[in-house]
N, C-alpha and C positions, 0 to 999 in steps of 0.2 A: 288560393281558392281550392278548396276540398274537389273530389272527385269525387261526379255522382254516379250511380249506377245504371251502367249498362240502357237497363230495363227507363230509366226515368225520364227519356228524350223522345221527342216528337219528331218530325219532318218535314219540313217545306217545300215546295221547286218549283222549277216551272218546266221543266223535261229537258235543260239543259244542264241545271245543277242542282242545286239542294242545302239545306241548312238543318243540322242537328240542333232544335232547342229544348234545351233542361226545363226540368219543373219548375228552376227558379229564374225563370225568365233570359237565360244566358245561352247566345247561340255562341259551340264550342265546337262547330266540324261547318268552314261552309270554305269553298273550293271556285274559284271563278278563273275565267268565268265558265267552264267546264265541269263536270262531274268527277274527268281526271285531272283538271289542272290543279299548281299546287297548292295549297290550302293556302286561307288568309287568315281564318281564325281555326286554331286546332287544339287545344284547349284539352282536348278527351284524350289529347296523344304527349300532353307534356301542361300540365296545369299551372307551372310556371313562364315556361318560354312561347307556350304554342299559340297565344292570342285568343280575346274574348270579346262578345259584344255583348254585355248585359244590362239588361233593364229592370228593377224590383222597386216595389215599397220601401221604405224605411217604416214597418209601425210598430215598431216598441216590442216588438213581441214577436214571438214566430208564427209565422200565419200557416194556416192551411192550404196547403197548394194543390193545387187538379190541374188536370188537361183533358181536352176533349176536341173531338174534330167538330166544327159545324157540320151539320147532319149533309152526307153525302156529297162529301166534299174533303181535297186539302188542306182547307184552311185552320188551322192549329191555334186553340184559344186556351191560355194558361192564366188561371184565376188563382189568385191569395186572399184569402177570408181569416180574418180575426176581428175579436170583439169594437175594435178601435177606427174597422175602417175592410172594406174590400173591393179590392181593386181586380180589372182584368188585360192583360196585353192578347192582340188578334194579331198573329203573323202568318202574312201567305205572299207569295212572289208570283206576279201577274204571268199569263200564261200569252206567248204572241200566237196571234190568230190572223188570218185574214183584215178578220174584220175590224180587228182589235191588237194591231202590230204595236210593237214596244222595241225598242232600238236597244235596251240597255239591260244586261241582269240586273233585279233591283229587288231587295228583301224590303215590304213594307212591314212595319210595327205600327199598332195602332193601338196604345194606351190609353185606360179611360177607367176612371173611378166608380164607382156602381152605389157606395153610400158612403157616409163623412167625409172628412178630408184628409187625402192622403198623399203625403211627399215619396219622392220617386228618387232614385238616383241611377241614370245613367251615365257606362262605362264602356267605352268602345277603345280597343288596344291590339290594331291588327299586330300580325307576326307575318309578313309575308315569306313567300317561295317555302313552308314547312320552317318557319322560324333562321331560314340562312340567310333572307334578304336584309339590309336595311330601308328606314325610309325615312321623307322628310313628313311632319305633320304643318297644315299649313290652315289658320281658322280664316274663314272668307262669309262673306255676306249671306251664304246657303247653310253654313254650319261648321264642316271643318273637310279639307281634303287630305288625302293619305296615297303618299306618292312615291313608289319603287322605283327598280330600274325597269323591270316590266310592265306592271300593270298600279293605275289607280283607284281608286275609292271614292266617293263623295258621301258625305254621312251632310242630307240635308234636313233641316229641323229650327225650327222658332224657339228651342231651349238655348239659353246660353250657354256657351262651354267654354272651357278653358282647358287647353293644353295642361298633360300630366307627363312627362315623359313623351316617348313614343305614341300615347293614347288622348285622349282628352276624354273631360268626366263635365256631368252637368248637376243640379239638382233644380227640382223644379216640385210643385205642388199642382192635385186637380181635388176639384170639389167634387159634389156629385154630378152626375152628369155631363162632366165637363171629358175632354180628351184630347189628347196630341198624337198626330202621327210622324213620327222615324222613318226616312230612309234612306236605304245604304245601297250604291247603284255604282255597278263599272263606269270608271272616270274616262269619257271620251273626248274627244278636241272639242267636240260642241259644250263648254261650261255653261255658257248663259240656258241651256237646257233644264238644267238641275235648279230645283229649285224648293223649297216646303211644301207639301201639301197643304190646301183648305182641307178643312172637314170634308167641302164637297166632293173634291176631289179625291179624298182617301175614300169616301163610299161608293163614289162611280164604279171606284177600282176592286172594291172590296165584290161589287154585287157583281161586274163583271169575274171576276174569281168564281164566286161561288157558281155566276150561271154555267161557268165551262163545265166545272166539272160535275154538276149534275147532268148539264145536258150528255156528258161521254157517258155517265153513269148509264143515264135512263136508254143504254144499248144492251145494256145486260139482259139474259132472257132467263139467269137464273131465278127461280119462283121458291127453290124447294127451303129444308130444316139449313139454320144456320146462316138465313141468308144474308145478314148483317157483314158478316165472319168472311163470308166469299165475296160479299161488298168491297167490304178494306182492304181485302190481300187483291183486288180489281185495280184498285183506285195506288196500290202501293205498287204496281205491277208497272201501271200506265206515270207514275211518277218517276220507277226507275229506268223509262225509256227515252233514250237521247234521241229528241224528234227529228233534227236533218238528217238520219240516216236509217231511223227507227230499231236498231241496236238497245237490245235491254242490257242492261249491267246486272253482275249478279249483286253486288249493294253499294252500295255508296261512298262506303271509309274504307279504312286501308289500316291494318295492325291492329284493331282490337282483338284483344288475346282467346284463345284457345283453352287457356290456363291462364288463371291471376298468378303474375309474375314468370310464368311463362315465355317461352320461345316461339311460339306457333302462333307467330302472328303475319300476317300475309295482307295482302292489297287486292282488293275484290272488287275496282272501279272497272271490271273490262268485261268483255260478253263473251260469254261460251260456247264453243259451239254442242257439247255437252247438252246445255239449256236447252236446245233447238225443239226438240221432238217433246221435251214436259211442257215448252213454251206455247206451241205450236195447238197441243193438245186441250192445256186448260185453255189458253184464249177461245178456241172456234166453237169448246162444250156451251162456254156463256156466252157468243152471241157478238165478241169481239174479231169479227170478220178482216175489218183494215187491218187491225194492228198485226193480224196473223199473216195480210198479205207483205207487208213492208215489213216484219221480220224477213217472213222466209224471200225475199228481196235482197234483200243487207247481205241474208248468208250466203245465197245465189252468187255475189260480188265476191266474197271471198276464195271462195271453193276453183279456183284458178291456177293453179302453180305454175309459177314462172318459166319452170324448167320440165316442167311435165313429169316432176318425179311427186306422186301424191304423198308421199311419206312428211313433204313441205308443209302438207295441211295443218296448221298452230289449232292446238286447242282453243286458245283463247285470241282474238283481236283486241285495240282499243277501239275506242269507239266510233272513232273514223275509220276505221279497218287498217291502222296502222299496224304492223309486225311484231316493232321492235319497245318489247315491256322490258329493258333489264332491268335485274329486279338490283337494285342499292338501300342501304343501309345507312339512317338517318341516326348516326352516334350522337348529336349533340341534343337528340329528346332522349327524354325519360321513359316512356312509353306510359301507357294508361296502368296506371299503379304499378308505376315500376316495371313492366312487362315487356326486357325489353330482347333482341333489338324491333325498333319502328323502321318497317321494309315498305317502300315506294317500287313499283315496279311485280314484274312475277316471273320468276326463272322459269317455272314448269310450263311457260310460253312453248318453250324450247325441249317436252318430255317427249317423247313415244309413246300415247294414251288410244290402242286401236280402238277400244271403245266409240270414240267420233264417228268412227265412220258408218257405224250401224243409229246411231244417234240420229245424225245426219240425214240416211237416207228414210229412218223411220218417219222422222216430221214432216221429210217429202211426199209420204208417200199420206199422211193423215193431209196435210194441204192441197195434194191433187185429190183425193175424194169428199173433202168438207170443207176445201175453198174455192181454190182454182186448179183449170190444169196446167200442168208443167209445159213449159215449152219444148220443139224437140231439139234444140240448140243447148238445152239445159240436162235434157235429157243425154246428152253427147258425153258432157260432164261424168254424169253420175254413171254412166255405163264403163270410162274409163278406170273412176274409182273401184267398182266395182270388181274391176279383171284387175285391178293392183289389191286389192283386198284378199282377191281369190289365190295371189302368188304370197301375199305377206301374213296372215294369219296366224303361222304357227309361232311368226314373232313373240318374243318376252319384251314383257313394255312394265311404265309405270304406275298404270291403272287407273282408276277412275277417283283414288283418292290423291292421285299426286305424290304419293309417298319418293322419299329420300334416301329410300337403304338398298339402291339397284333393285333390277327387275327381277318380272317373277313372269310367270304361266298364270295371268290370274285369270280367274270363272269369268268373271262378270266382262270383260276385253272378252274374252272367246266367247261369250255370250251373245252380245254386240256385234261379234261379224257375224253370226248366225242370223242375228237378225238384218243385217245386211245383205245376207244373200235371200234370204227372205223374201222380204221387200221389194226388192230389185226384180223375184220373177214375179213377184205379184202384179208390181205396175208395169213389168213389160206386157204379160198379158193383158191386163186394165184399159191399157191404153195401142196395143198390139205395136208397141216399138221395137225395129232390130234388137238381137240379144244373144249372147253366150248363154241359151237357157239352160244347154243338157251340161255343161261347165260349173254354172254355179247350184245349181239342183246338186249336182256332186258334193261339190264343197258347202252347203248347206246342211247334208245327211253325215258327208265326215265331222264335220265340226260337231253336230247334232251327239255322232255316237261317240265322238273324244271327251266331251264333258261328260257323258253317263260314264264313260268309263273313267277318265282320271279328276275329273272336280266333284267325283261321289266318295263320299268315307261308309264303307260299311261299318266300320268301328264306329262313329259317330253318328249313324245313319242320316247323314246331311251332306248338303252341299259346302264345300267349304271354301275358303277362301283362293287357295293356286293350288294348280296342282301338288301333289309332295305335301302339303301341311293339313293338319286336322282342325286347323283354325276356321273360326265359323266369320261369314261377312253375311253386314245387313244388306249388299247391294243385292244380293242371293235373293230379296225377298220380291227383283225385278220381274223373275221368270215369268209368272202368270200371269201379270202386268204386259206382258210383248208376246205373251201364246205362246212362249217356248213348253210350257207344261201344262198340262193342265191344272188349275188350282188346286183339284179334287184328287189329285196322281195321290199314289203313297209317299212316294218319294217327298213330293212338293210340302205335301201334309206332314211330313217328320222330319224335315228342314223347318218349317214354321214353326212344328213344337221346339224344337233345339233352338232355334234362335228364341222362341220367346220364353224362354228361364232366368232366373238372376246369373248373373255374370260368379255366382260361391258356386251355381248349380250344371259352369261349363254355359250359358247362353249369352245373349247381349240387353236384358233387358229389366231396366229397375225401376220400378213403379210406374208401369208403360213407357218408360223414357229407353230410348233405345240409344247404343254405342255403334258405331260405324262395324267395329272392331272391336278386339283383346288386342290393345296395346303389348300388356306382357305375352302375350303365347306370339306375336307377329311384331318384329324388327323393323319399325315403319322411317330409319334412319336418325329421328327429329328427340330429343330429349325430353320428358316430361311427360303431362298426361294431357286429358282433353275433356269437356262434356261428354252430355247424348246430343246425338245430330238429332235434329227438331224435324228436317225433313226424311229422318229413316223412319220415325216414329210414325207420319203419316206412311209411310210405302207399308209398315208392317199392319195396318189397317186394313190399306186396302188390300192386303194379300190376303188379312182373315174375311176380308167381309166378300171375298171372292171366292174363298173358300166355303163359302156359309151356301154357294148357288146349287148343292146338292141336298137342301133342306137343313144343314147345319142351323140350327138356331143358337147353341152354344156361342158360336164363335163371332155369329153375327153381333149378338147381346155384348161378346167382348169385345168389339171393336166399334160398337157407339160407342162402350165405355172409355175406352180406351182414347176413341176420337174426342169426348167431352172432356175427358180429365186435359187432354193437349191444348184443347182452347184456354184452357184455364191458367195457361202458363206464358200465353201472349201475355205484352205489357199493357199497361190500362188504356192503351190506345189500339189494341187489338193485333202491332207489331209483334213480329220473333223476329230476335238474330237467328243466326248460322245455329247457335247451342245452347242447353240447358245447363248448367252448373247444379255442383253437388248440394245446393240450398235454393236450387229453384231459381238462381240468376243468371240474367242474359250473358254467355259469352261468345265471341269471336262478331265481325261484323253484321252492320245494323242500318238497319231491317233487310233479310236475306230474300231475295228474290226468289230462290228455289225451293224455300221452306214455305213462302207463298203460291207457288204456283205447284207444290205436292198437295196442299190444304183445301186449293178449288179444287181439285181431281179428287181426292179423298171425300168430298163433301157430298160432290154431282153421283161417284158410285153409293157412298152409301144409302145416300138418301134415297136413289133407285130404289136399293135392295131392301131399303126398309120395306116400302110404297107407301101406300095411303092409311092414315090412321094408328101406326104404330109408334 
């Protein structure tokens, strides 16, 4: 089976896992029963070994394929149109509620023919544990079950099948209007459970789907341009959030490449604490209040070190607030087009990224004044970090991109404790909590005049990447984003011109697509190259359209532009990975939670700055 792109897969879940399905009806990323646990069909990471569950027409011919979500909602509908016959599959995974608990993950497929008649052939071939497990396949009165030494399967359904190997395959025909529903549900002791859907039955379930998620929708309070666009990266937001603990992930796979054929492929199933203050930010602008509170909750739990040394602090948790990501290396896949190695796990668990801690306290400090306020046991917390922040700062660490080639002095880490100490006198005053005020007020102004002095290039008049190097970074484009400058500075104003040049003219940016970095001018340890990061391309929006607050109209003008050419580059379901490729293709993992949660914050300033009528 060919490898599709990137760009050509939709998304299911139900806020515990998730299912990658291709245009051509094949889901080829689904993971139970967990977001991290380890895949059962992986298809997008090895198209031989990784396992698939597809469902298509047979009509003679190559049909036209779409996808689209049912309007305001999950639910992912992938139609095949040719002259001979068109058919559509609806696939969405029931969401447990109170009202409406569900005991089992369970991917419903609901196939049905639209005009003529049209024959179908499904092909279900799990690969359990990342293709290391075996299993037995076993056909029973429900359909067929699929049974590891960990976990099993049931693939219930009125089609006949017969074992292929490892997999079992069916064909079956629907007229018009005719339809069958698939599913495929965690195998628990209860069998007699499982069982085929009626029609009635797959519609209760279907309508119940669709009421969730309009009803979560209709919390939004966004009104303004775009709002389709801040819809979906809403509803992709609240998909990539593991509900028992409310832990967003930054996306969902693990090793899509950086680079086709590539090294830079990495496992993005865990949450950042990184995320925290973008997370935190865009949810409370639109109106999503809970979800901002049970974040900043989740993180609250972790923010504890065992030994009272805060340097313990992990970037990253799994999604239970586990620790321990080692990251391993899956030699016996292929990776997605050959791109290998495929990495389970994430070493940079385990970096020195001081950046967190200013992250950290920023999103505190946006949650006690636009959601709740902080406890002062919580507060105890953050006052500790804070005086180990005020000792550890002048640390060299790994930075905010994770890099591999040893540390450095980078801007955007000294940035980050700036806004650490920040923040920290803001809400001690806020809130008139105990404090080291005239302590970190200090270390706020030092930090303040070490970056004006050593992360400034007069030679290049920009901010640059670490101290010592004339390398230019897009995280730079943070500053006026967190009031370290003012947007209007000079300074800030000729950092933004140098970053936004072509990458021939010394800048980071082609065809408004922006690069994190200059791979060549900065030793990031890692071999190869990379996209534009999709989410620098909004930060550099919103630095011009904050830019534009001193009457600029120039820049404003170029940063809708700039904002509409980016939508344009989502997939036809209004998805972005991680990055843009040098022909406009999705690379690294998909759909990237912080490329959507830059794109509602990009949306809500510009739309301000436009106002009304323009």
């Amino acid at each position: 089976m060919a490898y599709l792109p990137i760009e050509d897969y939709g998304i299911v879940g139900n806020m515990r896992t998730c299912a990658l399905i291709g245009v051509n009806g094949s889901v080829d990323w689904f993971c139970c029963p967990n977001f991290d646990s380890p895949s059962v069909f992986g298809a997008v990471l090895d198209d031989r070994k990784g396992g698939f569950f597809k469902i298509a027409p047979e009509l003679g011919e190559a049909p036209v394929q779409k996808q689209v979500y049912w309007p305001a909602s999950n639910v992912l509908i992938t139609r095949f149109l040719a002259q001979s016959g068109v058919a559509e599959i609806i696939d969405f995974m029931p969401v447990s509620t109170s009202q409406h608990p569900h005991q089992h993950t369970e991917l419903i497929r609901r196939v049905s023919c639209v005009r003529g008649v049209v024959p179908f052939i499904l092909e279900c071939y799990p690969a359990f544990n990342y293709a290391r497990d075996s299993h037995r396949t076993e056909l029973n009165d429900q359909g067929a079950a699929f049974i590891s030494e960990s976990i099993g399967l049931q693939l219930s359904t009125r089609i006949v099948l017969e074992r292929d190997g490892p997999g079992v395959i069916g064909a079956f025909a629907l007229s018009a209007g005719e339809s069958a529903t698939i599913t495929l549900g965690e195998l628990g002791a209860d069998r007699e459970s499982y069982h085929p859907l009626s029609e009635a039955e797959s519609d209760a379930l279907f309508e119940e789907t669709v009421s969730y998620w309009r009803s979560w929708l209709s919390q939004c309070t966004y009104k303004g341009r775009w709002r389709e666009m801040v819809e979906r990266s809403a509803l992709v937001l609240k998909l990539l959030t593991y509900e028992p603990t409310g832990a967003i992930i930054a996306a969902p796979t693990c090793s899509l490449p950086e680079e086709l054929g590539g090294h830079r492929n990495w496992d993005y199933r865990y949450t950042w604490i990184r995320d925290a203050a973008f997370t935190l930010y865009a949810l409370l602008r639109i109106g999503f209040t809970n979800e901002a509170s049970r974040f900043m909750h989740w993180l609250e739990a972790q923010i504890d070190p065992d030994d009272g040394d805060w340097r313990n602090i992990q970037i990253m948790y799994g999604i239970d607030g586990r620790k321990n990501l080692e990251e391993i290396e899956l030699k016996h896949l292929d990776g997605y087009r050959g791109s290998k190695p495929v990495r389970i796990g994430n070493g940079a668990a385990e970096q020195l990224q001081l950046d967190i801690y200013g992250e950290l306290m920023d999103s505190v400090y946006l949650f006690n004044r636009y959601g709740e306020p902080i406890s002062y046991d919580f507060w105890t917390k953050l006052r500790q970090m804070t005086n180990w922040v005020c000792d550890n700062w002048k640390l060299a660490d790994e930075g905010i991109w994770e890099t591999r080639g040893g540390r450095q002095h980078f801007v955007y880490s000294k940035l980050m404790c700036w806004v650490m100490m920040d923040r920290a006198v803001k809400m001690a005053e806020l809130r008139s909590f105990p404090s080291e005020r005239v302590r970190w007020l200090e270390t706020r102004d030092e930090i303040y005049e070490e970056i004006l002095t050593k992360g400034w290039s007069g030679e290049r008049q920009a901010f640059v990447q670490h101290y010592g190097s004339d390398s230019l970074d897009a995280s730079n484009l943070i500053m006026p984003l967190v009031f370290f400058m003012s947007p209007t500075d000079p300074r800030m104003l000729s950092t933004l011109d140098a970053i936004n040049r072509p990458p021939q003219q010394g800048g980071l940016v082609s065809d408004s697509l922006v690069y994190r970095y200059n791979s060549e001018q900065f030793s990031d340890g890692l071999a190869g190259q990379e996209g534009t990061f999709n989410m620098c391309t909004f930060w550099l929006v919103e630095a011009l359209t904050r830019a534009s607050w001193g009457g600029d109209r120039r820049r404003l003008d170029q940063a809708r532009l700039m904002f509409e050419k980016m939508l344009g580059y989502a997939n036809h379901l209004g998805l972005f990975a991680e990055e843009t490729g040098p022909s406009g293709e999705s690379l690294g993992n998909f759909p990237q939670a912080f490329t959507h949660l830059a794109l509602i914050s990009c949306a809500f300033n510009l739309d301000r700055a436009l106002g009304d009528g323009q």
